[in-house]
C-alpha positions in Angstrom: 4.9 19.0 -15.5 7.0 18.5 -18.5 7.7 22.0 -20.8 6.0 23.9 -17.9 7.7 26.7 -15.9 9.1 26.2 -12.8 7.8 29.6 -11.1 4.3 28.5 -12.5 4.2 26.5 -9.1 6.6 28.9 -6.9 9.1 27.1 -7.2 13.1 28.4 -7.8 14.9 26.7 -11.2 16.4 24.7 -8.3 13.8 23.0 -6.7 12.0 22.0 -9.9 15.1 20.4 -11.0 15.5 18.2 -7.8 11.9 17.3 -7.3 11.7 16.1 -11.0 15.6 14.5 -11.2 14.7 12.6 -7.7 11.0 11.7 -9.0 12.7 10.3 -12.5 15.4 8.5 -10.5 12.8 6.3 -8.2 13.1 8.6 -5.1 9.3 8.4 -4.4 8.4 4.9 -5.2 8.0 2.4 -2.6 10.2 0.9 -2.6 12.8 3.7 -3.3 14.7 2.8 -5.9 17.6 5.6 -4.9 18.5 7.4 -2.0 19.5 11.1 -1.2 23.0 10.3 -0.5 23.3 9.4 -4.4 20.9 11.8 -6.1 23.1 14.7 -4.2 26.3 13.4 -6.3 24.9 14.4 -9.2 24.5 18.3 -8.6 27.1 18.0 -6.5 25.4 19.7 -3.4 25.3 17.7 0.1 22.5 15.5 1.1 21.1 18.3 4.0 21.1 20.9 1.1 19.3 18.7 -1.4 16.9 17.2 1.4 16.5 21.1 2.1 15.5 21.7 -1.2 13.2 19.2 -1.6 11.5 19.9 1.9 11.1 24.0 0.4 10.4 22.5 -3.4 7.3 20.6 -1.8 6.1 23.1 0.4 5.3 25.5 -2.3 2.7 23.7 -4.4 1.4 22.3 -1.5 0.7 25.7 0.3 0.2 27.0 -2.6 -2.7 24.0 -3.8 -3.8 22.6 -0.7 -3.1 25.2 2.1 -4.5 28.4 0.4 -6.7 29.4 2.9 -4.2 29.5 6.2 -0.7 29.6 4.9 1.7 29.7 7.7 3.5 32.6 9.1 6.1 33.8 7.2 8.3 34.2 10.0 8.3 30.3 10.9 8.9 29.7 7.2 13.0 29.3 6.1 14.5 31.4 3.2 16.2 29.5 0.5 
């Protein structure tokens, strides 16, 4: 994903920049090697906000990848 535009997989500046800082900082390995409390120090936005954002920054390329053919209504999906 490195050099490639955020929007490219609908996601905002935002999300792109918390999926890859929390991917580069061991959030998905297993075991986690750092925890939402401590990656949300960093952009200084609370842990519900970044767990927000991460929750939204997924749910794009995997609607958008894996879900193309019956996306979910718009109405039960939250604005950013």
């Amino acid at each position: 994903m490195e050099g490639e535009p955020p929007g490219r997989y609908g996601l905002t500046d935002e999300q792109y920049e918390a999926l890859t800082a929390v991917w580069e900082q061991g959030y998905y390995t297993v075991p986690r090697e750092a925890d939402l409390d401590a990656l949300a120090e960093e952009p200084d936005i609370s842990h519900q906000a970044l767990s927000e954002r991460l929750r939204r920054g997924i749910d794009a390329p995997v609607q958008d990848t894996l879900i193309v053919d019956d996306p979910p209504p718009e109405a039960d999906r939250p604005e950013e």
